[in-house]
The first five atom37 places (N, CA, C, CB, O) and aatype in JSON, in Angstrom:
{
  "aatype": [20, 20, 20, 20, 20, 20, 20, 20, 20, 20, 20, 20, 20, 20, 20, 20, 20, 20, 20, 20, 20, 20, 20, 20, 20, 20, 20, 20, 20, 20, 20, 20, 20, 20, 20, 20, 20, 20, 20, 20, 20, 20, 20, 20, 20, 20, 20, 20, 20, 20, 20, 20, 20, 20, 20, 20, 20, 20, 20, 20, 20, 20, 20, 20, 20, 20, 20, 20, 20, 20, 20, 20, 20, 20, 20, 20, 20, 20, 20, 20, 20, 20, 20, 20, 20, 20, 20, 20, 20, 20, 20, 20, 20, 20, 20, 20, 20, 20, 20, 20, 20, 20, 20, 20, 20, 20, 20, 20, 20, 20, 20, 20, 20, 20, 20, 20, 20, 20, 20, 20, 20],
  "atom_mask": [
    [1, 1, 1, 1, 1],
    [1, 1, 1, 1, 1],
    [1, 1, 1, 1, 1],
    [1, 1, 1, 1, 1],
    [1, 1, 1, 1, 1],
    [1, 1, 1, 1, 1],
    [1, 1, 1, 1, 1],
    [1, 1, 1, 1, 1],
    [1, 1, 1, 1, 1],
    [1, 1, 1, 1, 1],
    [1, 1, 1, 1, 1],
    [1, 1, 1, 1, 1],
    [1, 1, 1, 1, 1],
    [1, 1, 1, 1, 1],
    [1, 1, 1, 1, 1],
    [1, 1, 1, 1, 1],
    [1, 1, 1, 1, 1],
    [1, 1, 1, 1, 1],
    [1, 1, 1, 1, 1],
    [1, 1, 1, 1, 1],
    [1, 1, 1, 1, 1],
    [1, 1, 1, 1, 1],
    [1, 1, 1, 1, 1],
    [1, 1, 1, 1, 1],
    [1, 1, 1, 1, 1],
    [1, 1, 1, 1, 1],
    [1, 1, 1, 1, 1],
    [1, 1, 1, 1, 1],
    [1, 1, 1, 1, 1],
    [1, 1, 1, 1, 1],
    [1, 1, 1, 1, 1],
    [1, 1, 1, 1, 1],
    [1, 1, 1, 1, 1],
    [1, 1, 1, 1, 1],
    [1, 1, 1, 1, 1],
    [1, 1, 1, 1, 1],
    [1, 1, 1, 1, 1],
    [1, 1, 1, 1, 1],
    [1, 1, 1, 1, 1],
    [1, 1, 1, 1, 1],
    [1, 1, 1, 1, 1],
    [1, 1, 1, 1, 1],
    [1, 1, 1, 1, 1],
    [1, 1, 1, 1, 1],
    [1, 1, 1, 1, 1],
    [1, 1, 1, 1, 1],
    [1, 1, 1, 1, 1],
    [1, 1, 1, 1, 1],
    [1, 1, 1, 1, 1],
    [1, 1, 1, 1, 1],
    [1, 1, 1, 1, 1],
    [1, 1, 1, 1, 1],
    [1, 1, 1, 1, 1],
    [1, 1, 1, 1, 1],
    [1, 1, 1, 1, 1],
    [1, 1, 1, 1, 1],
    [1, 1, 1, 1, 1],
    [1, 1, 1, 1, 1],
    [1, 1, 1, 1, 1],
    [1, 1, 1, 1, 1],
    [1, 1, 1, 1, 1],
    [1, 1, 1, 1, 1],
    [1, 1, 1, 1, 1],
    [1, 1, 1, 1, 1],
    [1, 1, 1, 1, 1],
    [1, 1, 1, 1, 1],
    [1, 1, 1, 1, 1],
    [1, 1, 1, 1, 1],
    [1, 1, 1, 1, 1],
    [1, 1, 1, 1, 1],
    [1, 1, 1, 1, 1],
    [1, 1, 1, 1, 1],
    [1, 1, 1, 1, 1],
    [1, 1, 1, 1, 1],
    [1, 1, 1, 1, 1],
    [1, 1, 1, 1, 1],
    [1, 1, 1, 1, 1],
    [1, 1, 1, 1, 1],
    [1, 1, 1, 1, 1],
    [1, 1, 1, 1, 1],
    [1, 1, 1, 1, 1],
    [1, 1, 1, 1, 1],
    [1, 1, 1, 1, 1],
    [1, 1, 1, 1, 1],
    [1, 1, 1, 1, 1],
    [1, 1, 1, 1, 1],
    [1, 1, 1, 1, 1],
    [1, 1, 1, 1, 1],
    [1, 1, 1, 1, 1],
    [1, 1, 1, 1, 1],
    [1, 1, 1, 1, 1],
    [1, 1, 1, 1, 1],
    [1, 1, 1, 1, 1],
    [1, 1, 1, 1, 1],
    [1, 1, 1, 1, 1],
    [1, 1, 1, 1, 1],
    [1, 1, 1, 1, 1],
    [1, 1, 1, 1, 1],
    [1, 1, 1, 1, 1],
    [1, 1, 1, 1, 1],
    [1, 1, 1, 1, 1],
    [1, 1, 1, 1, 1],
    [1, 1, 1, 1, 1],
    [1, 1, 1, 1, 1],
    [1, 1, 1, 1, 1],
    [1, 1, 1, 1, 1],
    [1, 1, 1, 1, 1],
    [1, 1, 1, 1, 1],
    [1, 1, 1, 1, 1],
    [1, 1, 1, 1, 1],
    [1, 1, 1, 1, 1],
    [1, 1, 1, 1, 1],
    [1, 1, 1, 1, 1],
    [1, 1, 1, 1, 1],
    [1, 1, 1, 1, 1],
    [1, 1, 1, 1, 1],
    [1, 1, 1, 1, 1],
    [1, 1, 1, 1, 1],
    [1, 1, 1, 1, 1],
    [1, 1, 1, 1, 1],
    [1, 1, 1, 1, 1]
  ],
  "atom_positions": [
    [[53.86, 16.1, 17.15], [52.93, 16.52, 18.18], [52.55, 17.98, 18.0], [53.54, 16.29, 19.56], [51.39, 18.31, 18.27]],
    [[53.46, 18.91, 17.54], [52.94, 20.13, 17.56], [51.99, 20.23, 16.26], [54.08, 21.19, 17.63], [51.3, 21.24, 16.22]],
    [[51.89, 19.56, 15.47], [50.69, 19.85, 14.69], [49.12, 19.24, 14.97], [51.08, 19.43, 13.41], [48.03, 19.61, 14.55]],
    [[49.45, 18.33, 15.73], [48.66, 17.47, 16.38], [47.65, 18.24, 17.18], [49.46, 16.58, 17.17], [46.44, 18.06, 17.1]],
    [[48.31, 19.19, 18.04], [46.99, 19.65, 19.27], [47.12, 21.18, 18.5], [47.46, 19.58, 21.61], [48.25, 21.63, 18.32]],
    [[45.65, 22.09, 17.98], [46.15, 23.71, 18.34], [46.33, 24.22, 19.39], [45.43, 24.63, 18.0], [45.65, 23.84, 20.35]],
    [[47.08, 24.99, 19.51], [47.34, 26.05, 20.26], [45.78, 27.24, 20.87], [48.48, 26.78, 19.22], [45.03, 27.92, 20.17]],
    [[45.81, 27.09, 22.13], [44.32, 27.68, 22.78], [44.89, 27.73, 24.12], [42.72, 26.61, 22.67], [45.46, 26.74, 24.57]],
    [[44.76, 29.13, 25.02], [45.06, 29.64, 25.76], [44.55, 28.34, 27.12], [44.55, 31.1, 25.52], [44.0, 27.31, 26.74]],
    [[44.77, 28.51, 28.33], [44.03, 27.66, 29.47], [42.54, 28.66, 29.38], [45.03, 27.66, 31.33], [41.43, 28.14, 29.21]],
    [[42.74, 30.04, 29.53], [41.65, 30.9, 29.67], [40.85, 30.96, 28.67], [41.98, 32.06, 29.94], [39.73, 31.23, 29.1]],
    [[40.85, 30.81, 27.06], [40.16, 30.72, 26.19], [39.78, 29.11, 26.19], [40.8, 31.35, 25.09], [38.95, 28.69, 25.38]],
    [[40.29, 28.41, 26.94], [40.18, 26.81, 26.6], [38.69, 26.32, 27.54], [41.9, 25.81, 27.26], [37.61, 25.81, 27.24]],
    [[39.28, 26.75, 28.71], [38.07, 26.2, 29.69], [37.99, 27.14, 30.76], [38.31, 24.69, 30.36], [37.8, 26.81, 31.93]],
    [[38.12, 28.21, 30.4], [38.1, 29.8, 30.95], [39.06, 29.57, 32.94], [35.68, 30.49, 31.07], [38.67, 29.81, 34.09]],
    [[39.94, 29.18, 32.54], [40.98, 29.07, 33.84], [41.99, 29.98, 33.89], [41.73, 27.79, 33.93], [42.19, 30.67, 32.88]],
    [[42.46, 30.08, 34.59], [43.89, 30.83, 34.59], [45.28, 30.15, 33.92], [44.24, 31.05, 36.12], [46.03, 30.77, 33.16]],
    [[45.48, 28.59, 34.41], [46.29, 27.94, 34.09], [46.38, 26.37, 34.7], [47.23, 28.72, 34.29], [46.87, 26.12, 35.8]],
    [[45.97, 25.62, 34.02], [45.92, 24.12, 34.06], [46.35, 23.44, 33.03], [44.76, 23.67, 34.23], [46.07, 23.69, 31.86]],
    [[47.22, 22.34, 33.52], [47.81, 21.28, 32.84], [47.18, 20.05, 32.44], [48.73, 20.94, 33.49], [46.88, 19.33, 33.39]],
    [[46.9, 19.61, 31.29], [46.31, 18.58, 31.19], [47.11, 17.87, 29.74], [44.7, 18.92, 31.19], [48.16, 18.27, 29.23]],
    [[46.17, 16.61, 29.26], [46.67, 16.14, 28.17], [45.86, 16.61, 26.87], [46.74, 14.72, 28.35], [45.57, 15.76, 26.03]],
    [[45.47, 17.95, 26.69], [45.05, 18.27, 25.29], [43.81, 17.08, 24.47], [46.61, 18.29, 24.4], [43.63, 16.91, 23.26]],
    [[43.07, 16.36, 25.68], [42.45, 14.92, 25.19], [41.19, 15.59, 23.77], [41.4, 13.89, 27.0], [40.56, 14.85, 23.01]],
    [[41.15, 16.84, 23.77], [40.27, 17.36, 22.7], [40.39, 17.78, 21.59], [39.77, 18.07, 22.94], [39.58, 18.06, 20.71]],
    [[42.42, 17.87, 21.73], [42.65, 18.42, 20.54], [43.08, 19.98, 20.63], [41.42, 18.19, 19.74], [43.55, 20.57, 19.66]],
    [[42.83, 20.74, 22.18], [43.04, 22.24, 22.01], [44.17, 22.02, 23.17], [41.56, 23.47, 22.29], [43.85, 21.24, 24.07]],
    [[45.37, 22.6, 23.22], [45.94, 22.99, 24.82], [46.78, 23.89, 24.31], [46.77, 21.77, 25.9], [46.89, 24.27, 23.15]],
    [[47.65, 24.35, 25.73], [48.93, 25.56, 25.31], [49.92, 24.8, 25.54], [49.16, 27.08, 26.2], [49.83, 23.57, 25.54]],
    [[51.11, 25.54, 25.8], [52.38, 24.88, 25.83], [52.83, 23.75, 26.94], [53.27, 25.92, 25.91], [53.69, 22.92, 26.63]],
    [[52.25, 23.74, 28.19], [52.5, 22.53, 29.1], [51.45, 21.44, 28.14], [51.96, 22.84, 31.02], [52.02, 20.45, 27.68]],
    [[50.59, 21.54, 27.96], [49.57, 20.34, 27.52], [50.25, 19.83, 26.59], [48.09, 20.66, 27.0], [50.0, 18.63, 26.56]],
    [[51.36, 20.25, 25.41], [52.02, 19.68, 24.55], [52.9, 18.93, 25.09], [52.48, 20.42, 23.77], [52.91, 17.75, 24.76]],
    [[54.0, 19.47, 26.19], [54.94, 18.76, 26.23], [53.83, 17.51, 27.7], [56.65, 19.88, 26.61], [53.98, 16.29, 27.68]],
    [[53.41, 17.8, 28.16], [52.59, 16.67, 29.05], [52.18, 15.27, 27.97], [50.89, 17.51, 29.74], [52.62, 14.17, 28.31]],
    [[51.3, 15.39, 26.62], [51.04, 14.4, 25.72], [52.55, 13.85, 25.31], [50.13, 15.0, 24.47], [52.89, 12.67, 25.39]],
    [[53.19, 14.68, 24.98], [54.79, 14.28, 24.33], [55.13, 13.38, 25.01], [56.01, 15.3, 24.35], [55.31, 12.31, 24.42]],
    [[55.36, 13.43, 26.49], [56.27, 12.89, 27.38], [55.09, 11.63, 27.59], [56.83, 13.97, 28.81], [55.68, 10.62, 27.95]],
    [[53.8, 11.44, 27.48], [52.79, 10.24, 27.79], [53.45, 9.24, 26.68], [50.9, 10.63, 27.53], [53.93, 8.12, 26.87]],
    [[53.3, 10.12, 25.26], [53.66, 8.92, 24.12], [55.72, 8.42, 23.87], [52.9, 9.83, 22.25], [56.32, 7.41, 23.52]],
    [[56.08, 9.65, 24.26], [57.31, 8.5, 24.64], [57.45, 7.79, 26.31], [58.9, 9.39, 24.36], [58.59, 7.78, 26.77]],
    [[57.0, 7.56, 26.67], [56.44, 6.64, 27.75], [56.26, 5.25, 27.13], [55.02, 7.19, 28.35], [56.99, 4.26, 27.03]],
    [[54.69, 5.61, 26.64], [54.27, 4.57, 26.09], [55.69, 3.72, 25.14], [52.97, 5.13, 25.23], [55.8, 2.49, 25.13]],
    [[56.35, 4.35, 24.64], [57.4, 3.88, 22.82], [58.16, 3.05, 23.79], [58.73, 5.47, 21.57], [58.59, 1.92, 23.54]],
    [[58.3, 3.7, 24.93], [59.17, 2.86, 26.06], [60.58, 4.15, 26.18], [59.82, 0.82, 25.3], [61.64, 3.53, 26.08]],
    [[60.72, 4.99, 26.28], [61.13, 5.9, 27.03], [61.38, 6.3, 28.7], [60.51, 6.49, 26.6], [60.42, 6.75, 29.33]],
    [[62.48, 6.14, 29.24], [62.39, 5.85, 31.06], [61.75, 7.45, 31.28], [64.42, 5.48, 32.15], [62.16, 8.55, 30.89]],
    [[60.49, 7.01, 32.14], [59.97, 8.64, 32.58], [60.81, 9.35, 33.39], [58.63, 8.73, 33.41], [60.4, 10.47, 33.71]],
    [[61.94, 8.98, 33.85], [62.36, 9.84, 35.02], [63.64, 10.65, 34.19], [62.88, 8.8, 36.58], [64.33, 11.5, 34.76]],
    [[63.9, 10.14, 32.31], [64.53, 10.62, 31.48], [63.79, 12.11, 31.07], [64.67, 9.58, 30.47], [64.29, 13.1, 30.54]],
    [[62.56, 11.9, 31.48], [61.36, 13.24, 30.79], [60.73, 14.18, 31.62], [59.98, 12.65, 30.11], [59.53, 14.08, 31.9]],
    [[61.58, 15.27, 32.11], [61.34, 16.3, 32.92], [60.82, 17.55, 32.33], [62.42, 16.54, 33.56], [61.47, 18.26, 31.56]],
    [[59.6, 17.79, 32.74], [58.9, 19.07, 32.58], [59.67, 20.05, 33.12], [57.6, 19.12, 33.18], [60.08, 19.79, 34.25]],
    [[60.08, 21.33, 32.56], [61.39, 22.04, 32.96], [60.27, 23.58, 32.49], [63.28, 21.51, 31.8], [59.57, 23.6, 31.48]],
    [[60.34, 24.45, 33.27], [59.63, 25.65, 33.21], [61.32, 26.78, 32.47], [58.79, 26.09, 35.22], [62.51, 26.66, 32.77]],
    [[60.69, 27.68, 31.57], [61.59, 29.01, 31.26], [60.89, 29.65, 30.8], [62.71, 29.05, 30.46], [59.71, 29.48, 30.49]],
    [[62.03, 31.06, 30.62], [61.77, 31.79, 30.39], [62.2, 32.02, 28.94], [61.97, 32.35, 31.27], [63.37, 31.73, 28.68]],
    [[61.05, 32.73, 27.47], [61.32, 32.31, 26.51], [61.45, 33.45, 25.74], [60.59, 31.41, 26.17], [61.18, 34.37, 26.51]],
    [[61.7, 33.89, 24.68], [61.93, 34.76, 23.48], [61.46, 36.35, 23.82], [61.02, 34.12, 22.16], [62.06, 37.39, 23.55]],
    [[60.07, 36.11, 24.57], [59.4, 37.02, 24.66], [59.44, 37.96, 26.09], [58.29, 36.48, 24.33], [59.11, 39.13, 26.24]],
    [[60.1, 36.72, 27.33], [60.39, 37.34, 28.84], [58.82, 36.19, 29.29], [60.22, 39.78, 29.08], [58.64, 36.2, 30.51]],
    [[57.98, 35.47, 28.68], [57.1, 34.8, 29.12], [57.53, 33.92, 29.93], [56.46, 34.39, 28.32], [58.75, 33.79, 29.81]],
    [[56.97, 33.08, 30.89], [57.33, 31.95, 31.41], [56.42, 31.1, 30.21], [56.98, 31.79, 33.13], [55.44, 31.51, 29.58]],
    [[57.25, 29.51, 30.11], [57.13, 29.01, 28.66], [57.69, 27.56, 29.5], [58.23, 29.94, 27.11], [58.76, 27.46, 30.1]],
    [[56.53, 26.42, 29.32], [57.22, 25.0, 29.63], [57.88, 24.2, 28.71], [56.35, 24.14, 30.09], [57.36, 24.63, 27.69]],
    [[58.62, 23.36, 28.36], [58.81, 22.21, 27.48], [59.08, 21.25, 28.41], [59.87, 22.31, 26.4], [58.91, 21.33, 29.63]],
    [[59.79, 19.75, 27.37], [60.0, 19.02, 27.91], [61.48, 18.69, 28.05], [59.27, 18.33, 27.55], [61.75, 18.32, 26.91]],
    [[62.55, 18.61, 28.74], [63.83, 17.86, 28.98], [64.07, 16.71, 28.9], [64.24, 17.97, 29.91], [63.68, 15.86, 29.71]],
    [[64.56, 16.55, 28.17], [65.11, 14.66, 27.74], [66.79, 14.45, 27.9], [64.74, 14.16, 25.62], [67.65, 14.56, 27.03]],
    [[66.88, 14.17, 29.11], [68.18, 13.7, 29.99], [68.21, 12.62, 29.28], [68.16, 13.47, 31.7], [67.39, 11.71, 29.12]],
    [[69.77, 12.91, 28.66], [70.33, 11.6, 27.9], [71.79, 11.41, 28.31], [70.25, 11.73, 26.2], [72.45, 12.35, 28.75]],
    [[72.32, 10.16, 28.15], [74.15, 9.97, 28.1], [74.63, 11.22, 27.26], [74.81, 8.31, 27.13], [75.68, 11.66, 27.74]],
    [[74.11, 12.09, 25.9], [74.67, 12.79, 25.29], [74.15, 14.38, 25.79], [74.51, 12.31, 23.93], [74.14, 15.34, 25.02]],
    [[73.8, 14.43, 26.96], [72.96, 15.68, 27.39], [71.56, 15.93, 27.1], [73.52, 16.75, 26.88], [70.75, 15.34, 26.39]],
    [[71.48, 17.16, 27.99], [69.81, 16.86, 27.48], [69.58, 18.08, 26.4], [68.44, 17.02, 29.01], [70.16, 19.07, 25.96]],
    [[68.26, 17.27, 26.26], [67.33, 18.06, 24.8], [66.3, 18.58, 25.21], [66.72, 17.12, 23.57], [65.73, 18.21, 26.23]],
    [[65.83, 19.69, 24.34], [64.51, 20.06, 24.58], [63.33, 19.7, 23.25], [64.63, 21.65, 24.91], [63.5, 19.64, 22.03]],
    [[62.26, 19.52, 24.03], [60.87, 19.25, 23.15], [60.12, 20.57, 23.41], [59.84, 17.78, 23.7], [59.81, 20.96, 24.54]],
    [[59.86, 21.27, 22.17], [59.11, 22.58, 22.05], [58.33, 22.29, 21.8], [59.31, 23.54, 21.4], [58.34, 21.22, 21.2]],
    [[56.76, 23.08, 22.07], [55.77, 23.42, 20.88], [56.27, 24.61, 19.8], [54.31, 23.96, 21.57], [55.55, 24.84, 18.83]],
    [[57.34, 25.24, 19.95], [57.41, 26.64, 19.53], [58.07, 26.26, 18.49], [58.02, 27.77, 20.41], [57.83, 26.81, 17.42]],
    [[59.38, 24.89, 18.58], [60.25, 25.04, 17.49], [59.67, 23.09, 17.13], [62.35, 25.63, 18.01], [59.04, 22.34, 17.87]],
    [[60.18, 22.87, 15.87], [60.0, 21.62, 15.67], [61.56, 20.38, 15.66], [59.19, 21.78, 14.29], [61.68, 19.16, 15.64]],
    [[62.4, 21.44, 15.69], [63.93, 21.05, 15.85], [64.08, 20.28, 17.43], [65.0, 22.64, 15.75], [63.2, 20.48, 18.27]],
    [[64.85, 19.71, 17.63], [65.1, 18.91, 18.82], [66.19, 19.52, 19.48], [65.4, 17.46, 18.54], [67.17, 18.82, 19.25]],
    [[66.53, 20.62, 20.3], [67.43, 21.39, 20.62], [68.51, 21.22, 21.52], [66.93, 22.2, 20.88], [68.07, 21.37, 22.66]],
    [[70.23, 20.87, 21.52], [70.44, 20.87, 23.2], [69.68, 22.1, 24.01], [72.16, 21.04, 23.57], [69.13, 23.13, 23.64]],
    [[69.86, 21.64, 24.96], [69.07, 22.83, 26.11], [69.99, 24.59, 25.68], [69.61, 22.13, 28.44], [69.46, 25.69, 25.56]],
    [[70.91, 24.36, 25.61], [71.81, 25.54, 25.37], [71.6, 25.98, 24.28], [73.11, 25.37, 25.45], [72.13, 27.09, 24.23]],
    [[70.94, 25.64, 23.0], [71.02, 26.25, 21.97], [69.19, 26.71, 22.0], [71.76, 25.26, 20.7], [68.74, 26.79, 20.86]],
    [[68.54, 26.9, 22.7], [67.24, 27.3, 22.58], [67.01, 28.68, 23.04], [66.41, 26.42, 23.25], [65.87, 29.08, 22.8]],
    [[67.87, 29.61, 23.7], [68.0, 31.27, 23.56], [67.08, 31.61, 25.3], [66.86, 32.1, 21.61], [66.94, 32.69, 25.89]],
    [[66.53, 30.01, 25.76], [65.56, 30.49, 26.96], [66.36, 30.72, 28.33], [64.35, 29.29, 27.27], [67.48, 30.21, 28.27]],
    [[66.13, 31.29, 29.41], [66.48, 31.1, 30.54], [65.77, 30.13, 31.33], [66.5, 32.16, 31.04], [64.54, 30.24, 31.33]],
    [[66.49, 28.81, 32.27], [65.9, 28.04, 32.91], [65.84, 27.99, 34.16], [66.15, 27.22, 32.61], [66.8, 27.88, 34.92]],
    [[64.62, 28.07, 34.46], [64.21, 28.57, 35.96], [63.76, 26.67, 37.01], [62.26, 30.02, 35.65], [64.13, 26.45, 38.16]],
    [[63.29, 26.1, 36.51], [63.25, 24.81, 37.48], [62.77, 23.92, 36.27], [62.08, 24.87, 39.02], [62.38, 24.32, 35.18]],
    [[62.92, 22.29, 36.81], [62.52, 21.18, 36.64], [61.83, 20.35, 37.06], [63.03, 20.83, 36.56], [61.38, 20.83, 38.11]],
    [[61.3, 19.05, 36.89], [60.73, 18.26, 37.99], [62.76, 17.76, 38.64], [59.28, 16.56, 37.17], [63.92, 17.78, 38.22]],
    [[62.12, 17.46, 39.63], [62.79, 16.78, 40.17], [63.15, 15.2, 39.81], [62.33, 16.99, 41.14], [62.75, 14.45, 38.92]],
    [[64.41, 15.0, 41.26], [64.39, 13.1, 40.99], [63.37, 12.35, 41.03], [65.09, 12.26, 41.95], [62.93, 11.49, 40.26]],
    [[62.92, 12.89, 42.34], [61.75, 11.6, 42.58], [60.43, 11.91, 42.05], [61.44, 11.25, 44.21], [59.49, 11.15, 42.26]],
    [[60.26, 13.45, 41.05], [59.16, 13.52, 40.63], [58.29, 14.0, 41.17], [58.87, 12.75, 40.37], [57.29, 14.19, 40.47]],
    [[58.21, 14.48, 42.83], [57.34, 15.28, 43.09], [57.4, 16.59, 43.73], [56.72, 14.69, 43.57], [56.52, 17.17, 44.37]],
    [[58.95, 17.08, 43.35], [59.46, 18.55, 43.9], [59.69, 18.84, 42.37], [61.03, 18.7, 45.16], [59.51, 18.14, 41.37]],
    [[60.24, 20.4, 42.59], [60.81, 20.94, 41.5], [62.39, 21.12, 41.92], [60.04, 22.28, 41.08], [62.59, 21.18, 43.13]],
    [[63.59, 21.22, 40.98], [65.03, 21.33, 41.27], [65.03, 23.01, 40.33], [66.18, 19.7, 40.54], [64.63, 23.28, 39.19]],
    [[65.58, 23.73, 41.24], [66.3, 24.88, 40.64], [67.18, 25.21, 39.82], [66.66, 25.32, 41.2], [68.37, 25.23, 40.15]],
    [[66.76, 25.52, 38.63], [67.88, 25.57, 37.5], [69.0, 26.96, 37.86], [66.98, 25.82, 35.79], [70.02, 26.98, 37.17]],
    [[68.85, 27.85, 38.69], [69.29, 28.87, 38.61], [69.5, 29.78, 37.66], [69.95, 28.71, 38.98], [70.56, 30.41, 37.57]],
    [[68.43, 29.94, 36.8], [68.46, 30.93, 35.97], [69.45, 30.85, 35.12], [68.48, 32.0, 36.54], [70.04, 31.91, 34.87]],
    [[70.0, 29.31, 34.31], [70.69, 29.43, 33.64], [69.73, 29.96, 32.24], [71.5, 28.26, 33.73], [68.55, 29.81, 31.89]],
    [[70.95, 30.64, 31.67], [70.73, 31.16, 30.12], [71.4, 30.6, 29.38], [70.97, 32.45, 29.78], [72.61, 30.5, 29.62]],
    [[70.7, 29.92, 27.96], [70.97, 29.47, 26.82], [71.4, 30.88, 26.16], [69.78, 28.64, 26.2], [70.89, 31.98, 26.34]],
    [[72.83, 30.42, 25.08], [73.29, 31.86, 23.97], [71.65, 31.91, 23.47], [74.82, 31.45, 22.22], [70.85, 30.98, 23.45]],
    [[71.45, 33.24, 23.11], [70.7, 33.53, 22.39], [71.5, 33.36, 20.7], [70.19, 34.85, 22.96], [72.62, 33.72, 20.34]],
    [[70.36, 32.67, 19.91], [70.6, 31.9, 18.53], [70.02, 33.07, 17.91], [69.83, 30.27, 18.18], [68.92, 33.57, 18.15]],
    [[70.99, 33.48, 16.98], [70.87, 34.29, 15.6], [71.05, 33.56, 14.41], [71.85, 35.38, 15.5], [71.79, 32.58, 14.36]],
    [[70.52, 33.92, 13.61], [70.52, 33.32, 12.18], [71.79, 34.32, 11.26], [68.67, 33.49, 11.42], [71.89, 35.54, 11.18]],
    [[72.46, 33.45, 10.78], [74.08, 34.59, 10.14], [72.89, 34.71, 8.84], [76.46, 33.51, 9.57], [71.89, 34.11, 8.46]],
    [[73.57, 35.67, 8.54], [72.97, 37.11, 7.31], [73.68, 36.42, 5.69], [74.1, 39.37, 7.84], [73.53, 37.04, 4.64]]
  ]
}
């Protein structure tokens, strides 16, 4: 998927501040990736309530969305940034909320922090 859509601001896209959509043209930013992601594992047959849009904070101090994939083995994250499939803890972000259970609140992550990942020398 991340080679799939480029990368184009909401404001350079369709001159907004910030809207979520499914990238149906081919351009979005980082929610529009993980939004298509989470449609096509849907479709593969993936339980949606396994695929939580989870907001952090990322590398840079940006707020930065992906996707959370709650599994029996913990959850994972789906980046546009990295192409690796990450536990949540090994991605260096701070996590500020999720969707919720029922999908139409957000749940408070409390600002947990992932170690920040260095590469050994």
């Amino acid at each position: 998927m991340n080679a799939a859509i480029k990368a184009k601001t909401d404001e350079d896209h369709g001159g907004v501040e910030d809207r979520w959509d499914f990238a149906e043209d081919g351009y979005g930013n980082f929610a529009d990736y993980q939004l298509v992601e989470r449609k096509l594992l849907v479709e593969a047959g993936f339980p949606r309530r396994a695929l939580r849009m989870t907001v952090v904070i990322d590398e840079l101090g940006e707020g930065h969305a992906v996707l959370m994939v709650r599994t029996s083995r913990g959850d994972f994250i789906l980046d546009n940034k990295k192409d690796a499939i990450l536990p949540w803890h090994q991605t260096g972000y701070t996590y500020i909320k999720r969707e919720g259970d029922d999908g139409t609140t957000w749940a408070s992550l409390g600002r947990q922090s992932s170690p920040v990942m260095t590469a050994n020398r």
